[in-house]
BAFI-3210 file (N, C-alpha, C; in Angstrom, 3 decimals, decimal comma, padded with zeros to 6 digits):
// residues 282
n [1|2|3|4|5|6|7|8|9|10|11|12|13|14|15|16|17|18|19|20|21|22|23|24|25|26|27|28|29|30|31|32|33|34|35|36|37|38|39|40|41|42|43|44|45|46|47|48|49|50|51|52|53|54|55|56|57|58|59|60|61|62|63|64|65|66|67|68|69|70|71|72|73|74|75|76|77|78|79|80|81|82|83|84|85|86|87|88|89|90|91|92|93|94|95|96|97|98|99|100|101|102|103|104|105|106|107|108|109|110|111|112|113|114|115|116|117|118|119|120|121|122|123|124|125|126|127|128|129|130|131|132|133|134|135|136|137|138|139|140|141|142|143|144|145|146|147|148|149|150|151|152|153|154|155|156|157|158|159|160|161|162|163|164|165|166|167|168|169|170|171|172|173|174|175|176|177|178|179|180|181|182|183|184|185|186|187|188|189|190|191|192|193|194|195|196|197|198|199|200|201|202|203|204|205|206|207|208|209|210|211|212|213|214|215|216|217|218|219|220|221|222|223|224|225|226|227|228|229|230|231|232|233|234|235|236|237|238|239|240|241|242|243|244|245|246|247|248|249|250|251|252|253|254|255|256|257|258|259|260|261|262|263|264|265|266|267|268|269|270|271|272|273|274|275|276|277|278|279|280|281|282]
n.u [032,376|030,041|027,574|025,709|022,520|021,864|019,865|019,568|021,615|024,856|026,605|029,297|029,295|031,352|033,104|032,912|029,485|029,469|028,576|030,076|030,116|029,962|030,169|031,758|033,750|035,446|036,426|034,416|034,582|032,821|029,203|026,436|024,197|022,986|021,832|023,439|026,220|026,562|026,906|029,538|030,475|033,491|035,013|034,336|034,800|037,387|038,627|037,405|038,619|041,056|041,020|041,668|039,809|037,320|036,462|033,699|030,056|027,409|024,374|020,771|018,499|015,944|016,850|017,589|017,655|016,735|019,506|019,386|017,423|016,087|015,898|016,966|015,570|013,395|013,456|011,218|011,464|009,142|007,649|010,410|011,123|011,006|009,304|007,947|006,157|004,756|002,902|002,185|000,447|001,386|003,011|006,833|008,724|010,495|013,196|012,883|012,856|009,180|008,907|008,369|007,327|008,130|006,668|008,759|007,723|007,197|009,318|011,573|013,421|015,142|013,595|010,132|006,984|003,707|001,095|-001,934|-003,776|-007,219|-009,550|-008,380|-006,026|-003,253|-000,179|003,149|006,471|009,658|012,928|016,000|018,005|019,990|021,809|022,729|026,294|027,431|027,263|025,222|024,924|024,179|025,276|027,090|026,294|028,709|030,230|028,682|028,650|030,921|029,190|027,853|027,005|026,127|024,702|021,291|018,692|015,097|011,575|008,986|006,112|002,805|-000,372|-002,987|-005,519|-006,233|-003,873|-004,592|-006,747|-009,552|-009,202|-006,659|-003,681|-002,573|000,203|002,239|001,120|-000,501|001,552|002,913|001,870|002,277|005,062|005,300|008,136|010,481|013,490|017,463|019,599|021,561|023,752|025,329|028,657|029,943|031,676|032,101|031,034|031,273|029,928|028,099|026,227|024,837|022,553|020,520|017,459|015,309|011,711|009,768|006,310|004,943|006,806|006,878|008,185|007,377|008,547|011,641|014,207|017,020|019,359|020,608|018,437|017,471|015,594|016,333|019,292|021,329|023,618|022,329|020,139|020,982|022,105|019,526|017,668|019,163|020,115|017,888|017,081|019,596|020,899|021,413|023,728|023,114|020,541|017,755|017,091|014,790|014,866|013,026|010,806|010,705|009,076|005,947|004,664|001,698|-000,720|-000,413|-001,258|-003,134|-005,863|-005,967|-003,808|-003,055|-001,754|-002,414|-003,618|-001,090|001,032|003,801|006,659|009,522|012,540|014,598|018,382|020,902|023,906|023,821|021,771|018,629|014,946|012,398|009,224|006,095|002,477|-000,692|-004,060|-005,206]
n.v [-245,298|-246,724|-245,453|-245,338|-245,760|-247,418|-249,099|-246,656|-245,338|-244,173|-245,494|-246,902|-249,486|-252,020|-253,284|-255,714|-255,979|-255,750|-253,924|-250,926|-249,575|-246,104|-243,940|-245,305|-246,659|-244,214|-243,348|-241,555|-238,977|-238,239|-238,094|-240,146|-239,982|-240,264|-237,902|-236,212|-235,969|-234,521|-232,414|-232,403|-233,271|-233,025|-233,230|-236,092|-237,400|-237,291|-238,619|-240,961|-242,229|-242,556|-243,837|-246,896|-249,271|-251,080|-254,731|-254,970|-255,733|-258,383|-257,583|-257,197|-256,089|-255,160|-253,480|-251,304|-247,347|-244,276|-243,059|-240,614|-239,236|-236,729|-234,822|-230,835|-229,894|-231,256|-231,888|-232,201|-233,557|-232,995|-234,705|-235,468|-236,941|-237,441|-239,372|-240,349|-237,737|-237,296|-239,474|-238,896|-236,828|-234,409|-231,426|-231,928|-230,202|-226,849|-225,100|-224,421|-226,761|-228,394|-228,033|-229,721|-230,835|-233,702|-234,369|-234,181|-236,280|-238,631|-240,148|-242,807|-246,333|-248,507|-251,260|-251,739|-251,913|-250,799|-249,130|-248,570|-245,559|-244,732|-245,384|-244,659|-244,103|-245,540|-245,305|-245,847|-244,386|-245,120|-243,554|-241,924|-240,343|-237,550|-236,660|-233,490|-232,487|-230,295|-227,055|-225,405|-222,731|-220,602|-222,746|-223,302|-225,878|-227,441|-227,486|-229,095|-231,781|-231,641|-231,056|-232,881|-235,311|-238,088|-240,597|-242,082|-244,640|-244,005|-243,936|-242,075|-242,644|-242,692|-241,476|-240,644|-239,794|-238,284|-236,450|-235,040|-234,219|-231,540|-227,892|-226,803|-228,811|-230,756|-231,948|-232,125|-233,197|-235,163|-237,202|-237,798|-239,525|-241,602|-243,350|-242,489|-242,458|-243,718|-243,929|-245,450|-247,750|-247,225|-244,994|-243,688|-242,903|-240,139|-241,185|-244,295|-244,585|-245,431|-243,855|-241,663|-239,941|-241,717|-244,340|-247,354|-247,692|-249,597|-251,320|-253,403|-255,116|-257,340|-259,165|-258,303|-256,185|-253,197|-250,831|-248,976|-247,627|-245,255|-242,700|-241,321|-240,411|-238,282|-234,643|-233,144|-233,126|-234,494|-232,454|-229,970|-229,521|-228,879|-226,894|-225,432|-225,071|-224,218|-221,694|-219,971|-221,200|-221,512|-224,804|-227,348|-228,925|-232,573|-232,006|-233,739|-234,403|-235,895|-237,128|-237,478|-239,576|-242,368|-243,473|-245,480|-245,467|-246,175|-244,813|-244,045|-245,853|-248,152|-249,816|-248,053|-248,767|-249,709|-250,016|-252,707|-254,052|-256,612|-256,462|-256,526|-254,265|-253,455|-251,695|-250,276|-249,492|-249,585|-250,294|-249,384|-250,188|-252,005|-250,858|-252,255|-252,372|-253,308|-253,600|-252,826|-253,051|-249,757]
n.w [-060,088|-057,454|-055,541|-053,004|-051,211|-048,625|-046,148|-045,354|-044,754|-046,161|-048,726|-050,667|-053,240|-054,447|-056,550|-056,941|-056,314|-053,412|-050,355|-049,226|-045,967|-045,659|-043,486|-041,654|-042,952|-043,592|-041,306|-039,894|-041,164|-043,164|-043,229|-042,592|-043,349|-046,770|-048,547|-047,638|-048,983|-050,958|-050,699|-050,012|-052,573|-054,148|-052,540|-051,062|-053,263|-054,305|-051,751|-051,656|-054,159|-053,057|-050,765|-048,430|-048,461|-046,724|-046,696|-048,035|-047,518|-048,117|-049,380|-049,991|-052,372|-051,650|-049,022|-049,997|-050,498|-052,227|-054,266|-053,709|-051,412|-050,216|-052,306|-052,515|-054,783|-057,526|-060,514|-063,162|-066,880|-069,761|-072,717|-074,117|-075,437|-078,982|-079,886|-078,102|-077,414|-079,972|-079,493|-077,585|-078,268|-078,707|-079,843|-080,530|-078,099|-078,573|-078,345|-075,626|-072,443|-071,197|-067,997|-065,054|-061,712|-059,254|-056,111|-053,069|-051,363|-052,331|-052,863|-053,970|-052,653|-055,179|-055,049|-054,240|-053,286|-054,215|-053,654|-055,492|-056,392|-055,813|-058,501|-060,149|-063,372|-063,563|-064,522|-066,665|-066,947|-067,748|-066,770|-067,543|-064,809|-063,642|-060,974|-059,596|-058,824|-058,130|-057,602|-060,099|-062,114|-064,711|-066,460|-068,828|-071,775|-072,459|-070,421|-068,979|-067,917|-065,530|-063,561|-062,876|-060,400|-061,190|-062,211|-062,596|-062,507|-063,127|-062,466|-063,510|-062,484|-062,942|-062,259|-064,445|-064,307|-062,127|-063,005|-065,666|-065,358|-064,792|-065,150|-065,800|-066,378|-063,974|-063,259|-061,847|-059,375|-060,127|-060,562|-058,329|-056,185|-053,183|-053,525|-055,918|-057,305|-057,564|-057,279|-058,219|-058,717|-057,346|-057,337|-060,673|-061,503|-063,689|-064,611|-065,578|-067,487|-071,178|-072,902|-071,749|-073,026|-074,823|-073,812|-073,373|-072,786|-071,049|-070,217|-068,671|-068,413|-066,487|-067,217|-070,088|-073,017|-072,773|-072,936|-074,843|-075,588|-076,533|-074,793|-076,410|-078,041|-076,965|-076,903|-075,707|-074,002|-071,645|-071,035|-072,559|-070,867|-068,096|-068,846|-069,709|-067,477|-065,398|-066,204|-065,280|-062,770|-059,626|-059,894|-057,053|-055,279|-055,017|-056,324|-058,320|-061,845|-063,665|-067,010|-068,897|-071,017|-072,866|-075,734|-075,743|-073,507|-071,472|-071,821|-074,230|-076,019|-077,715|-077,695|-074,738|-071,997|-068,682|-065,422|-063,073|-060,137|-058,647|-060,858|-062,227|-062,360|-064,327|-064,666|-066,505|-067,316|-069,047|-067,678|-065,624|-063,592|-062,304|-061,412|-059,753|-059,353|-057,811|-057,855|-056,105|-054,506|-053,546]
ca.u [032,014|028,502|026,926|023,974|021,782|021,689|019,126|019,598|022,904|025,916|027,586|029,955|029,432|032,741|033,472|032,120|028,815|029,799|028,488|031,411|029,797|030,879|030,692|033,078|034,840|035,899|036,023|033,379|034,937|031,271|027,959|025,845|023,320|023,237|021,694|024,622|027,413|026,423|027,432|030,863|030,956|034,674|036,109|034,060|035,448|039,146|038,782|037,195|039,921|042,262|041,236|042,012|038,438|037,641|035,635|032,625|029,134|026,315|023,047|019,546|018,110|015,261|017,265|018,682|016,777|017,096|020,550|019,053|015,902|015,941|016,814|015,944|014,720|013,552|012,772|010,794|010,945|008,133|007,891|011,696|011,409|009,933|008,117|006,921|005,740|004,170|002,205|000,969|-000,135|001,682|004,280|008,141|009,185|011,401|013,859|013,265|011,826|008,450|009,437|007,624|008,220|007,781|007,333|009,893|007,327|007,042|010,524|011,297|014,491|014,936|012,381|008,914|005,486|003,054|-000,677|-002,726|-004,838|-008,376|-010,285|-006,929|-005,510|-001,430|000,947|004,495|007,694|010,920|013,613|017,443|017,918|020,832|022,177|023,945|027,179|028,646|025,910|025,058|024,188|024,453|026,369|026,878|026,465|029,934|030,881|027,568|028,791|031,472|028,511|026,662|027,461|026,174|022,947|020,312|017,326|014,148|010,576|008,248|005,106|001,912|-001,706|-003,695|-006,960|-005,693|-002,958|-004,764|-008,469|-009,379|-009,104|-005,663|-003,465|-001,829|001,221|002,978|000,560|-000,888|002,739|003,275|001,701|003,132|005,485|005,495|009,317|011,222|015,636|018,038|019,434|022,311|024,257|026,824|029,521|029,684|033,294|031,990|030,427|032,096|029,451|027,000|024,660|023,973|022,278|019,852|016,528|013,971|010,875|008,791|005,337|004,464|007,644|006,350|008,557|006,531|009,451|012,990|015,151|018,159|019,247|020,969|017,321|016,943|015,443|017,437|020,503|021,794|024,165|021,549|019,016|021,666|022,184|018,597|017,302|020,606|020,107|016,809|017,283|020,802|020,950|021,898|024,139|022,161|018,822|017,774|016,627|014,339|014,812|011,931|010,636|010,769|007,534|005,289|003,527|000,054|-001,664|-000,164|-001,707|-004,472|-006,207|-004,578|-003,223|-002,983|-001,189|-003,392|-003,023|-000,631|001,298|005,165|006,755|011,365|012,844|016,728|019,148|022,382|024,995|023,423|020,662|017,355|014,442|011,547|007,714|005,057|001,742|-001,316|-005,018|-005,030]
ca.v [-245,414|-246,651|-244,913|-246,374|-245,378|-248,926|-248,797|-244,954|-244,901|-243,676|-246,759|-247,615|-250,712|-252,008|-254,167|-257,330|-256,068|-255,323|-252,791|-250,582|-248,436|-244,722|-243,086|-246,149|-246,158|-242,737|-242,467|-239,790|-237,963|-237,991|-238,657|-241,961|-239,367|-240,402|-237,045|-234,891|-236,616|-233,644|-231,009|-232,316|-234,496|-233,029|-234,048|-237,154|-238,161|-237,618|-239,311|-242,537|-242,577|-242,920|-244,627|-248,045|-249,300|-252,544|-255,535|-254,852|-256,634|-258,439|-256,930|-257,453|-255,029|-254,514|-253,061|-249,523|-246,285|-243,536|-242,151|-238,913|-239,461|-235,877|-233,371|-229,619|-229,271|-232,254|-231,269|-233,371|-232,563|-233,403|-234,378|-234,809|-237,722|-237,030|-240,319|-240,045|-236,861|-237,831|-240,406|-238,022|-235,757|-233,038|-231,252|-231,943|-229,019|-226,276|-223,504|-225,028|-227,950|-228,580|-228,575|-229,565|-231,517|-234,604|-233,837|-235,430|-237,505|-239,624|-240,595|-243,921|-246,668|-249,326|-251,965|-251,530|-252,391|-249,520|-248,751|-247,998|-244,814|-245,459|-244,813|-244,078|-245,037|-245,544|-245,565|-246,198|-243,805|-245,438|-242,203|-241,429|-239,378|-237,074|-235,628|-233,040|-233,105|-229,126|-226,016|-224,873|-221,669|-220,140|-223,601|-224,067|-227,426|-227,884|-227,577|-229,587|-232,900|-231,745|-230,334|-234,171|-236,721|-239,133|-241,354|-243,397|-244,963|-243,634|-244,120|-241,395|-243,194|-241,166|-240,888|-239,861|-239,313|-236,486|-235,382|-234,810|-233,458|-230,240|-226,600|-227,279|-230,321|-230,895|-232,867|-232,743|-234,255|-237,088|-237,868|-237,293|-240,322|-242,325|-244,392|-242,838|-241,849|-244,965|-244,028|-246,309|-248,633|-246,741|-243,652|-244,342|-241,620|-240,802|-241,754|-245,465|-245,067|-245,173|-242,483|-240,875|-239,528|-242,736|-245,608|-247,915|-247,478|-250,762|-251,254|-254,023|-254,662|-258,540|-259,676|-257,817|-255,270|-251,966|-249,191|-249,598|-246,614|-244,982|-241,660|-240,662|-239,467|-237,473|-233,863|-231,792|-234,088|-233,952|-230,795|-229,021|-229,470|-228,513|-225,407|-224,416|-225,060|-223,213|-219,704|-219,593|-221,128|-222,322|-225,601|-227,577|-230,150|-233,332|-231,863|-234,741|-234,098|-236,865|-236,519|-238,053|-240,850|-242,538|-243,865|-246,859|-245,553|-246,749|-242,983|-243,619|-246,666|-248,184|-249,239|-247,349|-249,804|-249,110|-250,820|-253,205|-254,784|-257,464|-256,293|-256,338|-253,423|-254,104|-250,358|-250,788|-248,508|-249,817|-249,447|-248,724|-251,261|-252,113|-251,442|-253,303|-252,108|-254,459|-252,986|-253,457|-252,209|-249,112]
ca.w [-058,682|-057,303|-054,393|-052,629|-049,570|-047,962|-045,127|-044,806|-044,677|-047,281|-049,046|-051,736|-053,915|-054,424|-057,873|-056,605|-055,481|-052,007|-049,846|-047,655|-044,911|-045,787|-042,538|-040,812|-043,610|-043,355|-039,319|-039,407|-042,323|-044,269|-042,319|-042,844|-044,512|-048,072|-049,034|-047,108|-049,331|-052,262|-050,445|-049,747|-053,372|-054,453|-051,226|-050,982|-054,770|-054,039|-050,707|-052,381|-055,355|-052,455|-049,476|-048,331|-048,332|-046,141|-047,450|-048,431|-047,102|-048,801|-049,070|-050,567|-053,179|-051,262|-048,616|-050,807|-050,840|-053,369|-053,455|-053,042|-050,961|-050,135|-052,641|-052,457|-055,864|-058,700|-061,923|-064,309|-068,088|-070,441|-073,894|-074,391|-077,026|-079,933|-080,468|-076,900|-078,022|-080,552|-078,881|-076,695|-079,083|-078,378|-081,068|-079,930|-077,544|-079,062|-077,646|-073,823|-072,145|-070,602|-066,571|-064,076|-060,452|-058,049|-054,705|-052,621|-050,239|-053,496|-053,903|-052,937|-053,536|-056,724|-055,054|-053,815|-053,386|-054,501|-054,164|-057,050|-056,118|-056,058|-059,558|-061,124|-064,581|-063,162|-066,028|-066,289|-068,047|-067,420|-067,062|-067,122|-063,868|-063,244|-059,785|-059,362|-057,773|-057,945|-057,655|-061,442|-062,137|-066,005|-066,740|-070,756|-072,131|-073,080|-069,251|-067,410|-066,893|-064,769|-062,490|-062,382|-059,753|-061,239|-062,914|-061,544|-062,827|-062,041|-062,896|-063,339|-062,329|-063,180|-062,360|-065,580|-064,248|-061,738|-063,873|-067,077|-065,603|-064,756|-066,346|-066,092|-066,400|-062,536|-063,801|-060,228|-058,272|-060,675|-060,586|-056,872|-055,660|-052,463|-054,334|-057,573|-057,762|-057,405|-057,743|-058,088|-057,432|-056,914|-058,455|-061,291|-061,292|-065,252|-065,859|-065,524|-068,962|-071,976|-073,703|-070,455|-073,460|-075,064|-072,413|-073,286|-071,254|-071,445|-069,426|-068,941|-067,068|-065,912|-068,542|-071,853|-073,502|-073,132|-073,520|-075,131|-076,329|-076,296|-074,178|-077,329|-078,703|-076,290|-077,463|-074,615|-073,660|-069,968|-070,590|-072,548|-069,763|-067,275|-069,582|-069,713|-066,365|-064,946|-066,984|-064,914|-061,505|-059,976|-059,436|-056,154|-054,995|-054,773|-056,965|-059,309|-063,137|-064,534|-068,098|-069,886|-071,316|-074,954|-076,401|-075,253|-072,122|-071,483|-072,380|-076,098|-076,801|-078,461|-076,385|-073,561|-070,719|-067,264|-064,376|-062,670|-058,996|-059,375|-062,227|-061,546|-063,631|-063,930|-065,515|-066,631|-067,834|-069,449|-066,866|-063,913|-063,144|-062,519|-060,516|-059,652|-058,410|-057,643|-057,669|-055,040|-054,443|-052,092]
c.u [030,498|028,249|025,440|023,430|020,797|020,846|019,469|020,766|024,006|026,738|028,352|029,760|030,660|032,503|032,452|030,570|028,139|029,528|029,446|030,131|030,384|031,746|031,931|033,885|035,892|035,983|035,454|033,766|033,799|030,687|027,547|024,980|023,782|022,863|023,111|025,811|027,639|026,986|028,717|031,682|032,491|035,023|035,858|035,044|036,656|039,209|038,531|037,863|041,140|042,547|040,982|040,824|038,434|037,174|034,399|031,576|027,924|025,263|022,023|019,248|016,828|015,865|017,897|017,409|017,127|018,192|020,370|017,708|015,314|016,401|015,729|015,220|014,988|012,802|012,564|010,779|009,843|008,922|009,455|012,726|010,757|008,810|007,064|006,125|004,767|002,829|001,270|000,084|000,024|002,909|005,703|008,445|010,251|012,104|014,052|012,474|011,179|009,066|007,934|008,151|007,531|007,764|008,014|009,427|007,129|008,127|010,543|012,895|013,507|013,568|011,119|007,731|004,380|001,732|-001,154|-003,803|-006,230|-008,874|-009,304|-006,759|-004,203|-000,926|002,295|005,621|009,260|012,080|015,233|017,225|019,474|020,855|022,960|024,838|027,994|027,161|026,219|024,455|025,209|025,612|026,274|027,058|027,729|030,562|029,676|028,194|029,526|030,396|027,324|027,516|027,170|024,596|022,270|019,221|016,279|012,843|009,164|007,044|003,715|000,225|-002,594|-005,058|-006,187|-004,693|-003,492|-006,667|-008,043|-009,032|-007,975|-004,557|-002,678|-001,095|001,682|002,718|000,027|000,852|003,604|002,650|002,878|003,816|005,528|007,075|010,344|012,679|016,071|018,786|020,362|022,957|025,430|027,409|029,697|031,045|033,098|031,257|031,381|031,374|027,887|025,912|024,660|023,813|021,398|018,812|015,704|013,248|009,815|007,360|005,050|005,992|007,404|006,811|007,473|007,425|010,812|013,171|016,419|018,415|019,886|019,983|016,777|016,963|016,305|018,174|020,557|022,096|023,371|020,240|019,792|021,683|020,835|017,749|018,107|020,515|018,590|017,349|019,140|020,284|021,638|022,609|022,977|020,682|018,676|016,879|015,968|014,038|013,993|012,094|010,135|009,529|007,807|004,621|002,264|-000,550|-001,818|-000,594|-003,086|-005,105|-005,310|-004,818|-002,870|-002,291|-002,036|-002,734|-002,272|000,486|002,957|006,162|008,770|011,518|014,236|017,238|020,414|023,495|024,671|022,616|019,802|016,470|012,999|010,573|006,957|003,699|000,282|-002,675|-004,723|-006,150]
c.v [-245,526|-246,006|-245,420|-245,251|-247,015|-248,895|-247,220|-244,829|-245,021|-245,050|-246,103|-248,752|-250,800|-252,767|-255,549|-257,409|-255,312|-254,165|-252,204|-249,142|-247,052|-243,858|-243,797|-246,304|-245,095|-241,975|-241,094|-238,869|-237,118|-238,969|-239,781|-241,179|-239,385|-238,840|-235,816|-235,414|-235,175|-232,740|-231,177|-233,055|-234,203|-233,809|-235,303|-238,078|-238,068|-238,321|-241,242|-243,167|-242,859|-243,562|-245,808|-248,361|-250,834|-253,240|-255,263|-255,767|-256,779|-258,247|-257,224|-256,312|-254,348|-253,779|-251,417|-249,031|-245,651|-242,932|-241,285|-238,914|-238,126|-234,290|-232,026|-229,405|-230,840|-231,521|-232,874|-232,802|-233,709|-233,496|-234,442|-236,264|-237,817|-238,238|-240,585|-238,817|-236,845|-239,064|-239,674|-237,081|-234,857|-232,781|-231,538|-230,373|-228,270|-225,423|-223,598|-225,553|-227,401|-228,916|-228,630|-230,075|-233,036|-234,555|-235,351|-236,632|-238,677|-240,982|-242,295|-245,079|-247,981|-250,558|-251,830|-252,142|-250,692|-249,462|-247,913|-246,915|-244,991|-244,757|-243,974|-244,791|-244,423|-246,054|-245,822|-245,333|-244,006|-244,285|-242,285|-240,257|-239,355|-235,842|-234,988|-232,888|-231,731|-228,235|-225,241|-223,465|-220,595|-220,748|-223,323|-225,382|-227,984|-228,508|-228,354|-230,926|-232,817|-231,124|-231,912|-234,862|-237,654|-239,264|-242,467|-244,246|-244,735|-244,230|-242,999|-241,613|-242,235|-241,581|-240,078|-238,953|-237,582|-235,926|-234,753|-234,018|-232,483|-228,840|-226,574|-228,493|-230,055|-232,159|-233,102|-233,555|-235,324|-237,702|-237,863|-238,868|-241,210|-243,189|-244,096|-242,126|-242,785|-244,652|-245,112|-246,668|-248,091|-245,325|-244,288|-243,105|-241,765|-241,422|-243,323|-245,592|-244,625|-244,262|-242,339|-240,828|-240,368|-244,065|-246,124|-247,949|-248,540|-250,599|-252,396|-254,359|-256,149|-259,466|-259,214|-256,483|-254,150|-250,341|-250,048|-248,113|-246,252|-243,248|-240,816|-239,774|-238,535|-235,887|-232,806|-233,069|-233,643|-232,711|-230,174|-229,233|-228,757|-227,099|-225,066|-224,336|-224,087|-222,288|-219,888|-219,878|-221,997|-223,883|-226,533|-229,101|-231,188|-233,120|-233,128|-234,138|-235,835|-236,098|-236,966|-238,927|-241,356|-243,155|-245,182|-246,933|-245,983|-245,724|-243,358|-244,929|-247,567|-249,315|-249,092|-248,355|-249,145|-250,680|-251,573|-253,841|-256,240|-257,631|-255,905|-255,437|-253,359|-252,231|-250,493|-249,966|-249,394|-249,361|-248,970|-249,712|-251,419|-251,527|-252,104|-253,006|-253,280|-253,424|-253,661|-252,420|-251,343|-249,391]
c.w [-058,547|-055,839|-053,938|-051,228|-049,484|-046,627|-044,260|-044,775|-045,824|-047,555|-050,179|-051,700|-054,394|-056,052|-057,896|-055,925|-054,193|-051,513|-048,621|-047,661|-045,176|-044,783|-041,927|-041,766|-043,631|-041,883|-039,323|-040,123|-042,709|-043,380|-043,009|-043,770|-045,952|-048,632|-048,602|-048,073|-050,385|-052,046|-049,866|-051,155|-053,648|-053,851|-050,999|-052,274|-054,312|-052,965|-051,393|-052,948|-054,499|-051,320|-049,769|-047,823|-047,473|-046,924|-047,386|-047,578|-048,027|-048,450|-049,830|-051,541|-052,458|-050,189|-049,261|-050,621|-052,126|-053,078|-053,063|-053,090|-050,553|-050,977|-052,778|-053,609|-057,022|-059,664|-062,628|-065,690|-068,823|-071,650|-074,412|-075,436|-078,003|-080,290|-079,105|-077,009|-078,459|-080,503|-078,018|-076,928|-079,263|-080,020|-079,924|-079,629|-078,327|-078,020|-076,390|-073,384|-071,534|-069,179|-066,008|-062,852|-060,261|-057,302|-054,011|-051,577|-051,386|-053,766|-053,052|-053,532|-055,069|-056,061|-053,702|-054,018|-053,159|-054,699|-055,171|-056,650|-056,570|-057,483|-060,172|-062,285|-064,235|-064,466|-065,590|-067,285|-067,049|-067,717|-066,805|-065,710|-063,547|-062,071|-060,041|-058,438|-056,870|-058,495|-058,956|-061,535|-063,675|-066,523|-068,085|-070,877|-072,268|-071,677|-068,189|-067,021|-065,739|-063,267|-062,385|-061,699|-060,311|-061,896|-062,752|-062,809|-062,176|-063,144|-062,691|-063,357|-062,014|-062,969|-063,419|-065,182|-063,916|-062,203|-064,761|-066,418|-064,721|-065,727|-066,541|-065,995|-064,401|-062,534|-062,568|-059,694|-058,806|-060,684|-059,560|-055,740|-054,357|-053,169|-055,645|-057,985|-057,118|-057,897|-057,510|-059,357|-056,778|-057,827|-058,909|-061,665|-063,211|-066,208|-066,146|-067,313|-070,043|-072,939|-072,934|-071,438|-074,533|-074,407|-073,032|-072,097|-071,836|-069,683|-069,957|-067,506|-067,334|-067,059|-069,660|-071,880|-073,559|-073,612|-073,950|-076,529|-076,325|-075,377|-075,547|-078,615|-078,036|-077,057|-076,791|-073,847|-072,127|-070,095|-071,486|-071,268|-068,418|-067,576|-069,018|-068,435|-065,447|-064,921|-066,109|-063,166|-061,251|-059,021|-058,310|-055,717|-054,480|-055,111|-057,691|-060,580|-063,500|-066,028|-069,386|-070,088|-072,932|-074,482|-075,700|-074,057|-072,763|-072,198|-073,636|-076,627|-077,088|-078,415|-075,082|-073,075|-069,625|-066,371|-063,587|-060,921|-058,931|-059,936|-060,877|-062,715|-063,207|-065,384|-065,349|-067,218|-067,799|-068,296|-066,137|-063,065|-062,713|-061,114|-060,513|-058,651|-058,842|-057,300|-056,594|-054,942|-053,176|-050,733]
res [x|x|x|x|x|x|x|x|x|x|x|x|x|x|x|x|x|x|x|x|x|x|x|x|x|x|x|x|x|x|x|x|x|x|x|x|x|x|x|x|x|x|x|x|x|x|x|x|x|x|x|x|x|x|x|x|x|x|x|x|x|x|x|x|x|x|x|x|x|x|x|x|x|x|x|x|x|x|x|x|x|x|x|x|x|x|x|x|x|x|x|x|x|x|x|x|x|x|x|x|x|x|x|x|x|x|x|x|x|x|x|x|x|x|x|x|x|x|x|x|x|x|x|x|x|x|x|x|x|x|x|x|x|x|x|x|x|x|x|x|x|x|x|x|x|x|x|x|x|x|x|x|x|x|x|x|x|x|x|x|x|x|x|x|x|x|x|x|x|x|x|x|x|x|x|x|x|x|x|x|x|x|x|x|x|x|x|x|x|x|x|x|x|x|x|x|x|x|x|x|x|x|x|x|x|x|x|x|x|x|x|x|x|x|x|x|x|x|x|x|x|x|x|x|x|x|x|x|x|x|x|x|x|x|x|x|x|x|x|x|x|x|x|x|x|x|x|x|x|x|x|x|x|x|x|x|x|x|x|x|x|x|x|x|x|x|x|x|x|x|x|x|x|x|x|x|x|x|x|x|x|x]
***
């Protein structure tokens, strides 16, 4: 099942595409609010698997938001591929990930146009992102997927200067930028994959391969991240997890690269699909 937020309001993508209206779908069952769907997802899922859906309508890509343009809590983890890691200079995390956040005025859907903060070096880490669908709290790995709705594509778009200076690093906000948390294009429910924890993630910036991995290197998988985030705080219908990014950002290379005005940056995930920033002087 795909889920969208189509000009603010709750869709299904049908097979072919097609966007069906949720709320008229469902005479007022479930609101148009794409973010309210989380806190009813059971009932929403058995309702979907069984209603007589109409025809669908065609829509633009620039038209979607983020399925979840509002969630109460995003976690970002660091560091959570070792050759990205490695690149950054850091040792590969042990025992429990690097967290940090995005605040949510950031978030934004799969296509955009994005200002480059002034006297910034903007980077790019193409990310698996998982919602949750059912409130977690001291999940075990064995049992997290049944607590995800679903997986997007996101882009954890970062600010070096103000992330990285100062007495301490301020990861949030160099990575908090208007526009730097691009979801999408839609949510894929995880029975649509034939193995959730291995996806293909590529990323390119003007057409030129800059990232390309697999989710299956990941250092803390979905349900261990679910696990260890969980045993601390519980987690909430509709939070989102960006779960790092494999090697080939700008930071890690030699000479570093930065996003320039111009520059059109496409981030894909196997089985879910793409999105697409365009960048611009502020």
């Amino acid at each position: 099942m795909h889920i969208a937020n189509l000009s603010g309001r709750l869709a299904l993508i049908d097979a072919d595409g097609l966007a069906i209206d949720v709320e008229r779908a469902s005479s007022g069952r479930f609101a148009a609010d794409p973010q309210a769907v989380y806190d009813a997802w059971d009932d929403f899922r058995d309702w979907a698997a069984h209603a007589e859906l109409p025809e669908g309508v065609l829509f633009e890509p620039a038209e979607l938001g983020s399925p979840t343009p509002q969630p109460r809590q995003l976690f970002a983890i660091g560091l959570n591929y070792r050759d990205h890691a490695a690149e950054s200079g850091f040792a590969a995390p042990e025992g429990f990930p690097p967290v940090f956040t995005k605040f949510a005025t950031s978030i934004t859907g799969p296509v955009t146009r994005v200002a480059l903060p002034e006297g910034g070096h903007t980077d790019w880490e193409i990310e698996l992102v998982a919602v949750i669908g059912r409130r977690a709290s001291h999940v075990a790995a064995v049992d997290a997927w049944s607590h995800v709705a679903g997986l997007a594509v996101g882009q954890d778009i970062s600010e070096r200067v103000g992330q990285l200076t100062g007495p301490v690093p301020q990861f949030s906000l160099g990575k908090s930028h208007p526009g730097f948390t691009p979801i999408g294009p839609w949510l894929v429910t995880p029975d649509e994959f034939d193995n959730p924890d291995d996806l293909e993630l590529r990323c390119t910036l003007n057409g030129e391969e800059v990232q390309k991995g697999r989710t299956r290197d990941l250092i803390f998988s979905v349900p261990a991240l679910i696990e260890a985030l969980s045993s601390v705080t519980p987690l909430l219908p509709g939070d989102v997890i960006f779960t790092g990014t494999p090697a080939g950002v700008g930071l890690g290379r030699e000479p570093q690269r930065w996003i320039c005005s111009g520059d059109e940056l496409v981030s894909t995930i196997e089985g879910i699909g793409e999105l697409r920033q365009t960048f611009h002087d502020h």
